[in-house]
N, C-alpha and C positions, 0 to 999 in steps of 0.2 A: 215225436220224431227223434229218431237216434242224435245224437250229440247236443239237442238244443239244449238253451239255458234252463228250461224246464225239467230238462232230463233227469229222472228218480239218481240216485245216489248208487242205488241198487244194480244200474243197467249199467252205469260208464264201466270201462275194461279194466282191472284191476293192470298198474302199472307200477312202477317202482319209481315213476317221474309223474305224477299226479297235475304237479304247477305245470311241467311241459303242455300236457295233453288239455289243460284249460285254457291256456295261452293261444295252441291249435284252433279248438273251437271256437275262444272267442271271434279270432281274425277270423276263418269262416261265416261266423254267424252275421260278421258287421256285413260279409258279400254275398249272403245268401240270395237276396231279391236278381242278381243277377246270373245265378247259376243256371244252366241248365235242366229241365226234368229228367229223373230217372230212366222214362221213356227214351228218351230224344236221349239220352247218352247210351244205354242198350242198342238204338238203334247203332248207332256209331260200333259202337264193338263188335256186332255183327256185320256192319261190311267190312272194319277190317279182318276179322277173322275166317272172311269169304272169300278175300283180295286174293290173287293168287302173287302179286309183289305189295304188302301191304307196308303202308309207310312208317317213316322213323316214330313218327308224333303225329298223332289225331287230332286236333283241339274240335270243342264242340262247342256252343254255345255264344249268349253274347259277352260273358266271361271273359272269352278268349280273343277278341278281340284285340288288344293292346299285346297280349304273349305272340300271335296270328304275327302281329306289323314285325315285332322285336326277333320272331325267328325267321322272319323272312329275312333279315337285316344281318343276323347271326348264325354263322354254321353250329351245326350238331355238337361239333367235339370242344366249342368253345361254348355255346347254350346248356347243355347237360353238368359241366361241372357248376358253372353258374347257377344254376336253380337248385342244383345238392347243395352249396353251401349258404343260399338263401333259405331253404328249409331248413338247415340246421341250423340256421339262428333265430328263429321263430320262438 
């Protein structure tokens, strides 16, 4: 599987931030058991991309759960810069 801790040396993307992108997948990998299937999020993309008003943000999964309660909670214009600069400190 792409990014696992098993992943050949040979398949990660060559990057110019190497620690970044291991730091990434570790956190990933600690929430894997709760992610989503690939299925079950395809399907998601496809109704939004069928929607004719599709929405700001899809979440899918039991993952999404706790992001689901905290963007109900918080508007778009203040949720969006929040999770950009949560990401970039990963």
């Amino acid at each position: 599987m792409a990014g696992s801790p098993e992943e050949p040396a040979e398949r990660r993307p060559v990057t110019d931030r190497p620690d970044l992108y291991t730091r990434v997948m570790e956190h990933l990998w600690r929430h894997y058991a709760l992610m989503s299937s690939p299925e079950r999020l395809a399907a998601a993309v496809v109704g939004v991309l069928g929607s004719e008003r599709p929405p700001a943000h899809r979440r899918v999964g039991p993952d999404a759960a706790g992001i689901r309660i905290a963007g109900d909670l918080v508007p778009d214009r203040v949720w969006d810069p929040l999770v950009h600069r949560l990401a970039r400190s990963l």
